[in-house]
N, C-alpha and C positions, 0 to 999 in steps of 0.2 A: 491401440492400447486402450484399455477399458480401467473405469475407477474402480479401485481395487476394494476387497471388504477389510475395514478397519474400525477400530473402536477410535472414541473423538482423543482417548488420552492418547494412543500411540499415533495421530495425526500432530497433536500439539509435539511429542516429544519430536516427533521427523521436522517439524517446523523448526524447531530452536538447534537443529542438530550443528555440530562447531562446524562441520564441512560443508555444508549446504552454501550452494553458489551465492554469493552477498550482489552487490549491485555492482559494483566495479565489475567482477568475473560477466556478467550480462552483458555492460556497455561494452567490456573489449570484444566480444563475441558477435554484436549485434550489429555493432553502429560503428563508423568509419570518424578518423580523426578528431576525436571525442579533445575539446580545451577545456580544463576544468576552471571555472569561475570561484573566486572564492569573497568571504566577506559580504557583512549585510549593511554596511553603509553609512551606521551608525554608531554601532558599539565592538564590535570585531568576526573573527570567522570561527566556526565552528567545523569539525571537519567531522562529524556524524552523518552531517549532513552534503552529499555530494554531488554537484549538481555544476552544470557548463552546455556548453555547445555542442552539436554533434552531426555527423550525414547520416542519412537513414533511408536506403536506397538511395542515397545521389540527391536527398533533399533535409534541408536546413531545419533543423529539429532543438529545442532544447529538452535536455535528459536531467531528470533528481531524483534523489534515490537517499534513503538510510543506509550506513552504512556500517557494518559490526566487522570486528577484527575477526583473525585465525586463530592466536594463542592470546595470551592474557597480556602481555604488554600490550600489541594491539587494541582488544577490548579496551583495555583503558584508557589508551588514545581517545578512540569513538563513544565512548562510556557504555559500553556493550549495546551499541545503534540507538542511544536515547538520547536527544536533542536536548540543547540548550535553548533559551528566546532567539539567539543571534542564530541559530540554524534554520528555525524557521522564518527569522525575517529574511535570512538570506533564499528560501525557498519563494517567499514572497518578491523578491528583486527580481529574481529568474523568469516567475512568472511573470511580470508584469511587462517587462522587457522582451520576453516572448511575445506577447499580446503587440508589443508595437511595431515588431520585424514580421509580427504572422507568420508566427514558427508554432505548431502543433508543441504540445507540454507532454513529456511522457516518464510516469516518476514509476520508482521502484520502493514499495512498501517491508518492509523488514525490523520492526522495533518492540518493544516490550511495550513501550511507552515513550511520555517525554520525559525528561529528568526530572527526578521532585527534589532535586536539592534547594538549600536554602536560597542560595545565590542564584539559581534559575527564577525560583520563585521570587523572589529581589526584583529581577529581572524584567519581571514582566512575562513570565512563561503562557498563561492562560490568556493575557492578551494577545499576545505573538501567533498563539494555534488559533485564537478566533480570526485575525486578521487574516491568516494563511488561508483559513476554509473560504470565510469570506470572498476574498481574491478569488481562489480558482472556482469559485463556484460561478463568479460576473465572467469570469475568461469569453473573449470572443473570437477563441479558436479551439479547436479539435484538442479534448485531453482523453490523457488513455494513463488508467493506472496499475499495475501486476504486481496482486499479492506475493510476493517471491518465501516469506516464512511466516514471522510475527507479524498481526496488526493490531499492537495494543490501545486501545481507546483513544481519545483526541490525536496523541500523539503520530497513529498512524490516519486517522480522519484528517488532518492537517495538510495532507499531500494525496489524499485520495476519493476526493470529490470530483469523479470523470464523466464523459462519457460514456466510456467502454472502463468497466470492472473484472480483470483477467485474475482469476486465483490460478493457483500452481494448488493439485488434489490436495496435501498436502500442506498448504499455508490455513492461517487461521485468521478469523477480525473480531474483537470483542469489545464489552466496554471496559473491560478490565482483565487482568489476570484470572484462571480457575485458581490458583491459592489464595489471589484477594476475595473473589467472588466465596468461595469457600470460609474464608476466615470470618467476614460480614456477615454472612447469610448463617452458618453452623456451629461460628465460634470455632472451626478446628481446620487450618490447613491441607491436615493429611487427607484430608476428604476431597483434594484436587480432582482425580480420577472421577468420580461422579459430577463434580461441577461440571467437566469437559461436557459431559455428556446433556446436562440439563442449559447449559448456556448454548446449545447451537451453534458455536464459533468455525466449527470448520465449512470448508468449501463445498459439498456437497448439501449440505446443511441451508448453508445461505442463499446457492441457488434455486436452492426449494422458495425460498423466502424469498425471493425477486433483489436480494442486493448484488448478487454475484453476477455477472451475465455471462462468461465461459471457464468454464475449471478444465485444466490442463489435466490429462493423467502424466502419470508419473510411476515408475517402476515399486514392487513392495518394497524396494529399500530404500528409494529415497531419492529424490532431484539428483544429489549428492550423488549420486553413480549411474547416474544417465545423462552427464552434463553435456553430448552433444545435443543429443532429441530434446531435453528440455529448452535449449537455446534456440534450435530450431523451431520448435512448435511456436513461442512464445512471439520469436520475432514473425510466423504466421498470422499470428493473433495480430499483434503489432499493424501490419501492414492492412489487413482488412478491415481495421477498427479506420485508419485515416485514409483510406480509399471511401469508407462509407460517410463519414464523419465531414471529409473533404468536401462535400459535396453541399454543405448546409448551410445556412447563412449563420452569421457570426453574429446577430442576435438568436435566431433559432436555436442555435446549440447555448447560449446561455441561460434562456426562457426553462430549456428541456432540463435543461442540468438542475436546475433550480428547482424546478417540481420534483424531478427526482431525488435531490438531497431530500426535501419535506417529506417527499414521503416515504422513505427507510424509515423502518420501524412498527408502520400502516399492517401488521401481519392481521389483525384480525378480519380485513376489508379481504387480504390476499388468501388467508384459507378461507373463506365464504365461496371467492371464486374458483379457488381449488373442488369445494365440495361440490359446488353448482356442475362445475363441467363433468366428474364422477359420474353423477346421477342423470 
């Protein structure tokens, strides 16, 4: 299956689609015996955030993932996959707890953002996403992260400082919404559809740009109606990231990951070498 030709707005709208497989539909697909852990140890549990034990071929693995409802009750349960402090400290306990069984981390990105309510922010929300990046960026085991729809700013950075960076064609990572980016930059929302396009958010996009390292194709309709092949590819992805990854020393993959967080973003050094090899 080849990435198909799309414009970046009708990539964003396949990304937010209400059916597109959430992270639950993945783990029951992917990973055996999956116990969901809840609570961050301090202040209570957040269930946007979803995250536990699991097998994965026959080996001990911890899985977290965002997580967005079907219809609108759900949504509101999970506040349409945007995190409280308490979900990502609770993303933080997983890892760390991970780190000391030496269990491979393997999270599932899916969020607009984190929540900007007042009470999150109360909360300690921006301390919570720094601490989380922080955390998985020192890990000294194998992480693997898969864009599955949205990845909106900190909010999805928070659980997605990997080794291996899987998009789905179709998923997105920005620093912000194209309405927000749109409304800053132009003063005018409606203007979303060209944002799409000048902010580089989607997966084809990014692997231009060195942050992506495998984009998944996916049917012109959508994850959402090829949900066996998408589950299979990804646990493909899955499996060759921690057979390669397995093999590293556990400062090594910290060392790498950490130069690699600093330098997302470095695009003018990456199209130099784009152009060099051109000519």
């Amino acid at each position: 299956m080849r990435i198909s030709e799309k414009t970046a707005a009708e990539r964003v709208a396949l990304a937010r689609h209400p059916q597109r497989p959430t992270t639950r539909d993945y783990i029951e697909a992917i990973f055996d015996d999956f116990f969901p852990l809840a609570g961050d140890r301090k202040n209570g549990e957040d269930a946007s955030i979803l995250g536990g034990l699991a097998f994965f071929h026959g080996y001990p693995v911890t899985v977290i993932g965002h997580q967005k409802g079907r219809d609108l009750e759900e949504n509101l349960k999970y506040r349409f996959g945007m995190p409280n402090p308490e979900g990502y400290r609770k993303a933080e306990r997983l890892m760390l707890q991970a780190e000391k069984f030496h269990r491979p981390v393997i999270t599932f990105v899916d969020t607009p953002g984190a929540y900007p309510g007042l009470k999150a922010e109360a909360g300690g929300q921006g301390e919570a996403i720094a601490r989380s990046i922080a955390v998985m960026a020192r890990l000294r085991v194998p992480t693997i992260s898969v864009f599955i729809g949205e990845g909106g700013s900190g909010g999805a950075l928070a659980i997605g400082v990997s080794d291996k960076n899987i998009m789905l064609e179709n998923s997105i990572f920005s620093v912000l919404s194209p309405e927000g980016f749109a409304t800053i930059l132009w003063k005018d929302a409606g203007r979303w559809e060209e944002a799409c396009e000048v902010m580089k958010l989607t997966a084809p996009d990014l692997a231009e740009l060195g942050i992506c390292d495998v984009v998944i194709p996916e049917t012109d309709e959508g994850a959402h109606k090829a949900k066996a092949y998408v589950f299979e590819a990804v646990e493909r992805e899955i499996y060759s990231g921690l057979i390669h990854f397995g093999k590293t020393n556990g400062s090594a993959l910290a060392k790498d990951r950490y130069k690699k967080l600093r330098n997302t973003g470095n695009f003018k050094r990456k199209a130099e070498k784009a152009d060099h090899g051109r000519n």
